[in-house]
DSSP file (Angstrom, degrees, kcal/mol; ACC not computed):
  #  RESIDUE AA STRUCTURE BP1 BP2  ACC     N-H-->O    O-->H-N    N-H-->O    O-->H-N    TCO  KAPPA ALPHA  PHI   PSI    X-CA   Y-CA   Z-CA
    1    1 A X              0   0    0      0, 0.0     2,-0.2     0, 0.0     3,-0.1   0.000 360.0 360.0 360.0 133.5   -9.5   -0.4  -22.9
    2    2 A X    >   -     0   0    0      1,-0.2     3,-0.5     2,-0.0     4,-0.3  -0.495 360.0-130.3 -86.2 174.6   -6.7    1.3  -23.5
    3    3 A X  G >  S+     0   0    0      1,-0.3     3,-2.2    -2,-0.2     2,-1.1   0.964 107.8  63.7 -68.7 -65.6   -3.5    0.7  -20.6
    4    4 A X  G 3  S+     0   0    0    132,-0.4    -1,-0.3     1,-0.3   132,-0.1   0.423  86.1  74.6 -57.3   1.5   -3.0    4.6  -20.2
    5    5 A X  G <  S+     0   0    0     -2,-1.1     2,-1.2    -3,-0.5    -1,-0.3   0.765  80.9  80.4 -72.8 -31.8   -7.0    5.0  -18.5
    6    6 A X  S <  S-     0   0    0     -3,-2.2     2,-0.3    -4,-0.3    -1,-0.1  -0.578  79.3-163.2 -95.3 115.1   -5.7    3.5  -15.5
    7    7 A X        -     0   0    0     -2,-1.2     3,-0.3     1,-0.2     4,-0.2  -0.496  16.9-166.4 -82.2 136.9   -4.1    6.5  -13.9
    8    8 A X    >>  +     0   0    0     -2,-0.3     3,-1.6     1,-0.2     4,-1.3   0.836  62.7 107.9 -71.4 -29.0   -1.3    5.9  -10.8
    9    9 A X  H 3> S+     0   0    0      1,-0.3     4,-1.8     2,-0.2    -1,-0.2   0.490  77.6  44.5 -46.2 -14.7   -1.3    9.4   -9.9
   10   10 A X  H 3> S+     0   0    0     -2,-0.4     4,-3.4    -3,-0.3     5,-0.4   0.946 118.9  44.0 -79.6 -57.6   -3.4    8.7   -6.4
   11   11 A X  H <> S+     0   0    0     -3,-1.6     4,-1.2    -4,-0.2    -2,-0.2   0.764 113.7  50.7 -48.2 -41.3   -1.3    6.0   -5.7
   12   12 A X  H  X S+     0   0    0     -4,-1.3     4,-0.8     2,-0.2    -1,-0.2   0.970 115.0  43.8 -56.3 -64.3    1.7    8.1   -6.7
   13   13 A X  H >X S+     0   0    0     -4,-1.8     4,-1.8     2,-0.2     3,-1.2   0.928 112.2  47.2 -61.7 -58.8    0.8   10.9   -4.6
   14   14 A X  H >X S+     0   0    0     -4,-3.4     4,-2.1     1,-0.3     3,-0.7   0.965 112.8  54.0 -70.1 -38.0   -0.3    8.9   -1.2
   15   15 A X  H 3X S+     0   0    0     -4,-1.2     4,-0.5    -5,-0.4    -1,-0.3   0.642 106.9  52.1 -60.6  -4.2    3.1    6.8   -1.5
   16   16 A X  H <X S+     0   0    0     -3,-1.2     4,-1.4    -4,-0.8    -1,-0.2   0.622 108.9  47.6-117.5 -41.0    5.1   10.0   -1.6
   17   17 A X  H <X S+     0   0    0     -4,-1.8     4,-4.3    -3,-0.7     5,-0.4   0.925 111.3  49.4 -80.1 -45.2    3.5   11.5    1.6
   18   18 A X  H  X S+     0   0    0     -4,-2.1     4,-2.0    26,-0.2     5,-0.3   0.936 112.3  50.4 -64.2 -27.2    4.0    8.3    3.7
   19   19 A X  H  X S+     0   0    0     -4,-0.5     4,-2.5    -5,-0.3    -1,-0.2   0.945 116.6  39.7 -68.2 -27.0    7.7    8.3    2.4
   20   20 A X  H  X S+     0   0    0     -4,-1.4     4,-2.0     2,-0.2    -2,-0.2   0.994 113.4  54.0 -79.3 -31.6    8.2   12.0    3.4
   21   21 A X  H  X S+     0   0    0     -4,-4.3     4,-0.5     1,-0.2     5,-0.3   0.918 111.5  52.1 -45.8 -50.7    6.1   11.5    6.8
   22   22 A X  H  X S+     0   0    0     -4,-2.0     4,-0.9    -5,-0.4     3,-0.5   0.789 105.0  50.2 -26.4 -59.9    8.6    8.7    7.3
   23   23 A X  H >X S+     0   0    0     -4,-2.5     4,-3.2    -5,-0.3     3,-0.8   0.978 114.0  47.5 -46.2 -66.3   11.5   10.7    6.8
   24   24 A X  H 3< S+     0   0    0     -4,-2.0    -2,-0.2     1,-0.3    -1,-0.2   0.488 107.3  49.0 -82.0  -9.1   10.1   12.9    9.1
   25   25 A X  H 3< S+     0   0    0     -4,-0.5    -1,-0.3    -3,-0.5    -2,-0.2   0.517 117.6  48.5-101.9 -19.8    9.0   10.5   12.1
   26   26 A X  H << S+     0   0    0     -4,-0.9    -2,-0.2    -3,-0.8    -3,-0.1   0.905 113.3  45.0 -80.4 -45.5   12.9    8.9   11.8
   27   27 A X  S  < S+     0   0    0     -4,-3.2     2,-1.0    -5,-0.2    -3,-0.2   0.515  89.3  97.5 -91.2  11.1   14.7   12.3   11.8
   28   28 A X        -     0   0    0     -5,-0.4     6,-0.1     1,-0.1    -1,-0.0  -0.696  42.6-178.9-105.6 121.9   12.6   14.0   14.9
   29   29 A X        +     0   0    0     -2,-1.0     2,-0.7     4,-0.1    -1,-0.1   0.174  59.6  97.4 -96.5  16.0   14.6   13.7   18.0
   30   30 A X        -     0   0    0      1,-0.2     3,-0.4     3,-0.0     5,-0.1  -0.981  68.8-151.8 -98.9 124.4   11.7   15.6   20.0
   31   31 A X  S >> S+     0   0    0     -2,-0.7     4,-4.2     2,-0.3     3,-1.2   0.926  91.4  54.0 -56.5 -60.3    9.5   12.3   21.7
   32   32 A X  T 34 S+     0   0    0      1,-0.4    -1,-0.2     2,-0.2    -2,-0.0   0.934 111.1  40.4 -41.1 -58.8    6.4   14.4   21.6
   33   33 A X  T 34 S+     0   0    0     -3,-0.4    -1,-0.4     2,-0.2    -2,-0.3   0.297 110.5  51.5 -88.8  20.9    6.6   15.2   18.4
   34   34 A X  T X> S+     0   0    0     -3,-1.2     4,-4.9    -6,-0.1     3,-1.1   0.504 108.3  60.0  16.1 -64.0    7.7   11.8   16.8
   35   35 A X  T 3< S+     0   0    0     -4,-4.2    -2,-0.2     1,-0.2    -3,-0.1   0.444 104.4  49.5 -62.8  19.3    4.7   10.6   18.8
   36   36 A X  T 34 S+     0   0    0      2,-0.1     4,-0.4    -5,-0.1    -1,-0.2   0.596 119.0  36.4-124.3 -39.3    2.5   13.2   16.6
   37   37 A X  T <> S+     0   0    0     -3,-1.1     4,-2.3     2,-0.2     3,-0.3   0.767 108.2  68.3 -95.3 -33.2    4.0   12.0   13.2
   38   38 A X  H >X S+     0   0    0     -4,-4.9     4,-3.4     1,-0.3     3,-1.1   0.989 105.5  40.3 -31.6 -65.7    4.1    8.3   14.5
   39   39 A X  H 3> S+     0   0    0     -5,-0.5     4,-1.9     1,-0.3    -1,-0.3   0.873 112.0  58.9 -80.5 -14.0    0.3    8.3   14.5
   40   40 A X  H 3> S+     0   0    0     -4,-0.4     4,-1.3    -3,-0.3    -1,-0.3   0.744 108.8  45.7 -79.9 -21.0    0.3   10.4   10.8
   41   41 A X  H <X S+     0   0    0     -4,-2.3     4,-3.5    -3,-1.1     5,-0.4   0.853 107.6  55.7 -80.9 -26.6    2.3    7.6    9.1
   42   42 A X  H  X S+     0   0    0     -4,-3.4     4,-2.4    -5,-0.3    -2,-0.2   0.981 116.2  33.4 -60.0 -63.1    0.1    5.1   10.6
   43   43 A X  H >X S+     0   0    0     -4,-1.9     3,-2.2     2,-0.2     4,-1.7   0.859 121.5  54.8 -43.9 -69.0   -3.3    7.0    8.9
   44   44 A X  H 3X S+     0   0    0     -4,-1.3     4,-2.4     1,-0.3   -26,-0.2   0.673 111.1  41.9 -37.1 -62.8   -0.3    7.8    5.8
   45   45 A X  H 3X S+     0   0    0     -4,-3.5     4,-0.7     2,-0.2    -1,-0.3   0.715 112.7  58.9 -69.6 -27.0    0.3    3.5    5.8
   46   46 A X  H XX S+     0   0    0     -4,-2.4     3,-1.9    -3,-2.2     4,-1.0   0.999 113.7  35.1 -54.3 -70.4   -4.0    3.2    6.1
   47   47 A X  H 3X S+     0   0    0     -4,-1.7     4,-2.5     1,-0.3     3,-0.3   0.891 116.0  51.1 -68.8 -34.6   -4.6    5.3    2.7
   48   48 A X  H 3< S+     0   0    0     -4,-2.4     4,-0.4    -5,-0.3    -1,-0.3   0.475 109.0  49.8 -91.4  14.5   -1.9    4.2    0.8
   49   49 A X  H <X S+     0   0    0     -3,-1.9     4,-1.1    -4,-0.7    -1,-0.2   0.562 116.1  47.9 -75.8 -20.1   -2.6    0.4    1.5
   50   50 A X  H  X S+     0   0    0     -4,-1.0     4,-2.4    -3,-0.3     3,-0.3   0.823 110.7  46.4 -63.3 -48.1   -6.1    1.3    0.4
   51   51 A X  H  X S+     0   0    0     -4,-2.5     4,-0.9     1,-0.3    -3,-0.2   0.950 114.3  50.4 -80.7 -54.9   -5.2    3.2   -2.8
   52   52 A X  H  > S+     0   0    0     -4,-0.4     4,-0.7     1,-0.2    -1,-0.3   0.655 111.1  48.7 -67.1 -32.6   -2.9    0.4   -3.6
   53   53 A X  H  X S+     0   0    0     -4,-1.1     4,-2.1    -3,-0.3    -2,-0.2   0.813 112.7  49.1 -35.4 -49.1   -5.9   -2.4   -3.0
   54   54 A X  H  X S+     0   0    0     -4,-2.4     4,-4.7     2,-0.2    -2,-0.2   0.826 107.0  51.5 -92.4  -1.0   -8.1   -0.5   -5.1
   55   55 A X  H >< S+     0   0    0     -4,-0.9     3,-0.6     1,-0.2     5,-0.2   0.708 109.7  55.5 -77.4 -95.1   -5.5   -0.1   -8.2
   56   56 A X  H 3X S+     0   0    0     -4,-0.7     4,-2.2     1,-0.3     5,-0.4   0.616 102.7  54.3   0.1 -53.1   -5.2   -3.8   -7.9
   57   57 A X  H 3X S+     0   0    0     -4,-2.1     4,-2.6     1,-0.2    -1,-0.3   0.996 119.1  32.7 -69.4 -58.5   -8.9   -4.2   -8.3
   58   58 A X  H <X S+     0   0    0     -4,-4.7     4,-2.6    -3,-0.6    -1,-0.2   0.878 108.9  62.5 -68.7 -28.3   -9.0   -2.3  -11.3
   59   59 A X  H  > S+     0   0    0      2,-0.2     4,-3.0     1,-0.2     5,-0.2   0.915 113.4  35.4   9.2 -85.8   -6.1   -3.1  -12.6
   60   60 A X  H >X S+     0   0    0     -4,-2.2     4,-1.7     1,-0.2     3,-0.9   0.972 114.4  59.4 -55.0 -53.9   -7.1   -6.7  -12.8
   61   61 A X  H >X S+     0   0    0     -4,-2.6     4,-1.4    -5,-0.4     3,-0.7   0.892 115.8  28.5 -42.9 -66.0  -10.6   -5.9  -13.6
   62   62 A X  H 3< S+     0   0    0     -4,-2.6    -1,-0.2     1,-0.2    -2,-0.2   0.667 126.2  45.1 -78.5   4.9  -10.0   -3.9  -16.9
   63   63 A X  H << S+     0   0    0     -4,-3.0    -1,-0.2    -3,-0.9    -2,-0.2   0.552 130.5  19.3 -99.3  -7.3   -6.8   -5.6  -17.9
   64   64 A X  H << S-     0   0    0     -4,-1.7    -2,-0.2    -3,-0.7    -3,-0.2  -0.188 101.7-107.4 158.2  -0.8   -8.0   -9.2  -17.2
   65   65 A X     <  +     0   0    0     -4,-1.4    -4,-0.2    -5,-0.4    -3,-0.1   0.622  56.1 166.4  87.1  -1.9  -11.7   -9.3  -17.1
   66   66 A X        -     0   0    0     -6,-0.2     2,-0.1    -9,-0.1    -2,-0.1  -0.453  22.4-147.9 -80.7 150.7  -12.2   -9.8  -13.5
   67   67 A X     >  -     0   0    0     -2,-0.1     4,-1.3    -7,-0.0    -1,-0.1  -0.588  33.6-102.6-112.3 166.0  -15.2   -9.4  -11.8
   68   68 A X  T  4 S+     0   0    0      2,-0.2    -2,-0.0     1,-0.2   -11,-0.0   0.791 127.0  52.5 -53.2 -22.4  -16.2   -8.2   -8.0
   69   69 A X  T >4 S+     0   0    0      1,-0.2     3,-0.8     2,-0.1    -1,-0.2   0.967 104.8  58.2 -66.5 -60.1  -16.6  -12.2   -7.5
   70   70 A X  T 34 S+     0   0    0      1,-0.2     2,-0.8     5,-0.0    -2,-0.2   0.752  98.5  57.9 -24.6 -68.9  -13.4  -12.6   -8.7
   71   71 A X  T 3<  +     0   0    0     -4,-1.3    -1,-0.2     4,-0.1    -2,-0.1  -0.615  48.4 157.4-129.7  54.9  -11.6  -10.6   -6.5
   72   72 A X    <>  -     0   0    0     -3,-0.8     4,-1.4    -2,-0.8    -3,-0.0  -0.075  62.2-103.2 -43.9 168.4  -11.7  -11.3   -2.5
   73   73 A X  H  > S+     0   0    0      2,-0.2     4,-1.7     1,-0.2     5,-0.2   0.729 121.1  61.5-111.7   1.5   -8.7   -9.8   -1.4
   74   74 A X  H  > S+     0   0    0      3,-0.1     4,-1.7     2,-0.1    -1,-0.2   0.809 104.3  51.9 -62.5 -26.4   -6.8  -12.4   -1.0
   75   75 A X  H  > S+     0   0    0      2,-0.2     4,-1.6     3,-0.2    -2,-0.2   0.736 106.0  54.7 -88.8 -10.3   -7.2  -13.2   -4.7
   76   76 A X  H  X S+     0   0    0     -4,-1.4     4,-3.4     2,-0.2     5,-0.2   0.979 109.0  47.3 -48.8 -60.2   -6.2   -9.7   -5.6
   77   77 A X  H  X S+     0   0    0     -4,-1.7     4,-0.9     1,-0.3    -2,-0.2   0.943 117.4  46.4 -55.3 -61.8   -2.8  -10.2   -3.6
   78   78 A X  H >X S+     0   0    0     -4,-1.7     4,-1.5    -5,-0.2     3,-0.5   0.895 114.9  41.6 -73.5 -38.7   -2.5  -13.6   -5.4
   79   79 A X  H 3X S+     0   0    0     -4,-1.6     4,-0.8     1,-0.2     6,-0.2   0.980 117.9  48.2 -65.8 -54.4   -3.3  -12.4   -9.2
   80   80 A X  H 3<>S+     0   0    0     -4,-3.4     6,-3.9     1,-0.2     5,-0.5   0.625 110.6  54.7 -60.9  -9.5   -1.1   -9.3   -8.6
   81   81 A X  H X<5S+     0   0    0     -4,-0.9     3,-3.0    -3,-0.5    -1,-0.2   0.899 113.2  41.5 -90.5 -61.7    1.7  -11.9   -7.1
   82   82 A X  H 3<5S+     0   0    0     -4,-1.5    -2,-0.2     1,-0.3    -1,-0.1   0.388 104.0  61.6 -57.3   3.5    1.6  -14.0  -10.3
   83   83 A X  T 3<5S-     0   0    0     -4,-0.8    -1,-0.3    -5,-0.1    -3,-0.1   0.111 110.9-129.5-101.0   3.6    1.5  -11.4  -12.2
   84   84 A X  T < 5S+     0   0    0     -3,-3.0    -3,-0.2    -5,-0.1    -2,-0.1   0.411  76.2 124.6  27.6  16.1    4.9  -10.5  -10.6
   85   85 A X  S   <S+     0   0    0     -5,-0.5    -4,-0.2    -6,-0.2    47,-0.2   0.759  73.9  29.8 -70.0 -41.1    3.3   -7.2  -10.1
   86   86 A X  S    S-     0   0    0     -6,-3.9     3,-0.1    -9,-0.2    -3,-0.1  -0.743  76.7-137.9-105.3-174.5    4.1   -7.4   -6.0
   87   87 A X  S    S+     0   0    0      1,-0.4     2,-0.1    -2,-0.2    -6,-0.1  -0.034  82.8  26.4-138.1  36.4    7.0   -9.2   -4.8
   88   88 A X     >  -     0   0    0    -11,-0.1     4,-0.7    36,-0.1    -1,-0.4  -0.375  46.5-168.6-175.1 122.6    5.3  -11.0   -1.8
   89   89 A X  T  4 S+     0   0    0      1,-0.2     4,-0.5     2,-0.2   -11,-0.1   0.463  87.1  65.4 -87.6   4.6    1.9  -11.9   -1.2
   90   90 A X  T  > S+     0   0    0      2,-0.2     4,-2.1     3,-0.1    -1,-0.2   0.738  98.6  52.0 -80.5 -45.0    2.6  -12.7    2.5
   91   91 A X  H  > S+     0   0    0      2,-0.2     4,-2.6    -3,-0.2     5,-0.2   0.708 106.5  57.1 -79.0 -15.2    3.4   -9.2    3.4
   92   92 A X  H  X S+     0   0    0     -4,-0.7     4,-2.7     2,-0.2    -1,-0.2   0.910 111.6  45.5 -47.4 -47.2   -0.4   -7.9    1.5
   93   93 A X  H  > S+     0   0    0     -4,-0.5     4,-1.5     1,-0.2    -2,-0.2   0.917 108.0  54.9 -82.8 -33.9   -1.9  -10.0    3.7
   94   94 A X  H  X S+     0   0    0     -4,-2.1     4,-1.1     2,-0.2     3,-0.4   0.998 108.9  49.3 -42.0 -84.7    0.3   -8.8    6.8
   95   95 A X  H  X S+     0   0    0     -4,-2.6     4,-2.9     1,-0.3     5,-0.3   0.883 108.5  49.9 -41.9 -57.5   -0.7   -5.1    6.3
   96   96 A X  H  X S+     0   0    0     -4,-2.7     4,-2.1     1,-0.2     3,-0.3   0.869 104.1  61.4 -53.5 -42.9   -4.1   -5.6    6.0
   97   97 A X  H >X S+     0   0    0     -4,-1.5     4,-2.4    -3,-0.4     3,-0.8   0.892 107.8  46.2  11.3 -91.6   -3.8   -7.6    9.1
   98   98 A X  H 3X S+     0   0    0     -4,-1.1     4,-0.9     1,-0.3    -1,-0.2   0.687 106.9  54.1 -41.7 -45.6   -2.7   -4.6   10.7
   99   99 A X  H 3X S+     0   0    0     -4,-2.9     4,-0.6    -5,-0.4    -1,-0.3   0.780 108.3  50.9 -42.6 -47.7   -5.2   -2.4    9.5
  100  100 A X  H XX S+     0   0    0     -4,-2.1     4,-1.1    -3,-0.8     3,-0.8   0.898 107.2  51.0 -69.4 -42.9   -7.4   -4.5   10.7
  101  101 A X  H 3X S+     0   0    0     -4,-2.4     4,-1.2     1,-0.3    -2,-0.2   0.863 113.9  46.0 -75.2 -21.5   -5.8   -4.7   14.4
  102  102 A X  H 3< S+     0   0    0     -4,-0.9    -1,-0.3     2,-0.2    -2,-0.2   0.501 107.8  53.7 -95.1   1.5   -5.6   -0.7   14.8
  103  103 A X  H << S+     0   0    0     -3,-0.8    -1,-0.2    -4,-0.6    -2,-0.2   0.450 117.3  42.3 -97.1 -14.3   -9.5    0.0   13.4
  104  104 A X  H  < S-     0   0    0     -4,-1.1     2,-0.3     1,-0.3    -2,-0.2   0.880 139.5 -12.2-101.0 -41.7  -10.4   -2.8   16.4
  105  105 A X     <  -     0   0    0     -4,-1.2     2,-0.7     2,-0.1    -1,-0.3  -0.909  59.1-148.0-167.3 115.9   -7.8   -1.0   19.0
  106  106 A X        +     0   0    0     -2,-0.3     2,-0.4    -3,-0.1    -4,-0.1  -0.820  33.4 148.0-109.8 146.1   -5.3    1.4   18.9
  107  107 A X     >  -     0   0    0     -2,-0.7     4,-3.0     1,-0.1     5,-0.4  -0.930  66.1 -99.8-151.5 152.7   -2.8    1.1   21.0
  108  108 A X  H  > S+     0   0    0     -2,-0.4     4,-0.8     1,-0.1    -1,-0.1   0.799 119.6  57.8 -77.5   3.5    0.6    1.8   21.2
  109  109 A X  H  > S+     0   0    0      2,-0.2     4,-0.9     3,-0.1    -1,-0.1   0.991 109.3  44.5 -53.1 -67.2    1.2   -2.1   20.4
  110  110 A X  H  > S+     0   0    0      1,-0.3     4,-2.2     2,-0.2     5,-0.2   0.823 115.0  47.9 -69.1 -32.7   -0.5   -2.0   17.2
  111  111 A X  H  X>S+     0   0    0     -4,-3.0     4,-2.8     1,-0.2     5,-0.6   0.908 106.7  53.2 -95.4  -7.5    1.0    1.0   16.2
  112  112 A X  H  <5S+     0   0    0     -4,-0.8    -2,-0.2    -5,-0.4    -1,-0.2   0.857 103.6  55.1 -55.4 -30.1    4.3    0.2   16.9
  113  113 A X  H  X5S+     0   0    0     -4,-0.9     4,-1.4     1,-0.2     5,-0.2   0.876 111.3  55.3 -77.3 -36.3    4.1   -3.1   14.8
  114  114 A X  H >X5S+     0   0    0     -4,-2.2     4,-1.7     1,-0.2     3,-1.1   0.968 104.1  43.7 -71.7 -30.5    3.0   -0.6   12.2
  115  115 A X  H 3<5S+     0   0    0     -4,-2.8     4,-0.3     1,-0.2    -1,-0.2   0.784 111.1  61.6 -67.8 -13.0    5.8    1.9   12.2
  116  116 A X  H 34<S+     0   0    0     -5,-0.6     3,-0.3     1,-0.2     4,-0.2   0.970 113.2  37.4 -61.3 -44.5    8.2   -1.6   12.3
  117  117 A X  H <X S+     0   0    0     -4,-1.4     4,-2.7    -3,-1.1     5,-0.2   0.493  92.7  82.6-102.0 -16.5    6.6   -2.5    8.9
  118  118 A X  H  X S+     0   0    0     -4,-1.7     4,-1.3     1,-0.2    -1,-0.2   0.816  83.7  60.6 -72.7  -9.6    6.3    0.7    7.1
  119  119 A X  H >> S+     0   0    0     -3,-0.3     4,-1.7    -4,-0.3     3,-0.7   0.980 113.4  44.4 -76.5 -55.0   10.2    0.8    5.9
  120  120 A X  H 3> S+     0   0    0      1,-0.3     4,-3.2     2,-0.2    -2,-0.2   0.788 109.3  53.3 -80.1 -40.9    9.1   -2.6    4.1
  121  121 A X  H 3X S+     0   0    0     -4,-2.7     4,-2.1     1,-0.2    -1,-0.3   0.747  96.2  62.2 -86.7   1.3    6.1   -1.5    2.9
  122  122 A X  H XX S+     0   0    0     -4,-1.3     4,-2.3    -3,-0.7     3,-1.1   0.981 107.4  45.9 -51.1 -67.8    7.4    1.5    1.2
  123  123 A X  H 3X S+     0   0    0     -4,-1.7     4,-1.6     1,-0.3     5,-0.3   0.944 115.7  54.6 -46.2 -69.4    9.8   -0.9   -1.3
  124  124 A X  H 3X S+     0   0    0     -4,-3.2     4,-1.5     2,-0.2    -1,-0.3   0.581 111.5  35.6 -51.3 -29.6    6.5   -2.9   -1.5
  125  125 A X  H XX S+     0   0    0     -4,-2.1     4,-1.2    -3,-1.1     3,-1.0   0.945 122.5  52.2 -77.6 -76.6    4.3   -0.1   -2.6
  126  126 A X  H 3X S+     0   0    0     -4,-2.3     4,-1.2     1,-0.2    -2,-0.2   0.704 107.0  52.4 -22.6 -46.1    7.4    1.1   -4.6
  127  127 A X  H 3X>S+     0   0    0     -4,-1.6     4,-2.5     1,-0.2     5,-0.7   0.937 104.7  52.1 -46.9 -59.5    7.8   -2.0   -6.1
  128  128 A X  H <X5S+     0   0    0     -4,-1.5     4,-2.4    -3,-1.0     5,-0.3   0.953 105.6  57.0 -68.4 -27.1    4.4   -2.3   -7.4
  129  129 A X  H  X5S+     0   0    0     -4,-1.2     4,-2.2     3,-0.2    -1,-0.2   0.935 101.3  53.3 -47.1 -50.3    4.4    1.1   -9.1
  130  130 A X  H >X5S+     0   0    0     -4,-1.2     4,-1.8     2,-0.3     3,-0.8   0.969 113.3  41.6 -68.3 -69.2    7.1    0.6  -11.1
  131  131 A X  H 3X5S+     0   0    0     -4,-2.5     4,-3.7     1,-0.3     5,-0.3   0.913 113.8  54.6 -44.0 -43.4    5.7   -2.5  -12.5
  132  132 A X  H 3X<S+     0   0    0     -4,-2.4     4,-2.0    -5,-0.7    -2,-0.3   0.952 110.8  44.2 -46.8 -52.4    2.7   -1.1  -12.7
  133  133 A X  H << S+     0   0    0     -4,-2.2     4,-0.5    -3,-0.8    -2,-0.2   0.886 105.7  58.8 -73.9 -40.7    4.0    1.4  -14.5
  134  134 A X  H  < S+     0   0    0     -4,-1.8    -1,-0.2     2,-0.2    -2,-0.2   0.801 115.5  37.7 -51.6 -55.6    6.1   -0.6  -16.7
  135  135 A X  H >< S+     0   0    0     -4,-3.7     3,-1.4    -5,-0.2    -2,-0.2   0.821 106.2  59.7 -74.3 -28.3    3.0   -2.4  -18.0
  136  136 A X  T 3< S+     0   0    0     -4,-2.0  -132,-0.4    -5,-0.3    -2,-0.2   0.546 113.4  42.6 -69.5 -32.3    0.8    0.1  -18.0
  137  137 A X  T 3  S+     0   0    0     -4,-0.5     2,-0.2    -5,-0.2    -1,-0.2   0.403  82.2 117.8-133.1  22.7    3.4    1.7  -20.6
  138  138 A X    <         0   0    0     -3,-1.4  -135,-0.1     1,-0.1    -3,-0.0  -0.634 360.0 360.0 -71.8 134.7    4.1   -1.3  -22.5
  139  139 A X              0   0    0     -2,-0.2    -1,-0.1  -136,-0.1    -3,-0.1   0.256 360.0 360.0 -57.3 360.0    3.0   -1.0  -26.5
């Protein structure tokens, strides 16, 4: 395989809307509307931990040979962590976590814990592009 076949652009694209939604849920001083964009970075933080799961899976898979066996997703977060490709495999496991607790109840608990965490996971999705990208566009 050649590297360039695995394309970021999805990945690109959904990290780029949760940053601007972000922007936009920090700088609105109307409560009503905050609470409107609140719950559209939470969906925002959904897809782009998803989009970022499933580059990881191929990723590994056509660079590395991995199979569906291979690759629980705790052993994604842990190849893509040795790989220095994320830069904390505690905080993978944390979003999904979270994901998990607003698909069981949403509430304004659960999404509050996300909008806490989304600043952090921004670098972290940022992070991993840019390596990604970096290998991806290595000779």
């Amino acid at each position: 395989m050649k590297k360039s076949e695995l394309s970021l652009i999805n990945l690109e694209n959904s990290f780029n809307t949760l940053q601007e939604c972000f922007n936009d849920y920090c700088n609105q001083k109307d409560e009503k509307l905050q609470s409107y964009i609140k719950d559209s970075c939470i969906k925002r933080f959904e897809y782009t931990y998803e989009t970022s799961k499933k580059i990881m899976n191929k990723f590994l898979k056509k660079e590395y040979d991995k199979t569906e066996k291979d690759l629980s997703i705790n052993n994604i977060f842990r190849e893509m962590y040795g790989l220095n490709l994320i830069e904390n495999f505690e905080h993978w496991i944390e979003y999904r976590e979270l994901i998990n607790l607003t698909s069981h109840e949403y509430n304004d608990k659960n999404t509050y814990k996300i909008i806490e965490v989304i600043p952090r996971f921004i670098k972290d999705v940022e992070f991993l592009i840019n390596n990604l990208n970096g290998v991806l566009t290595d000779d």
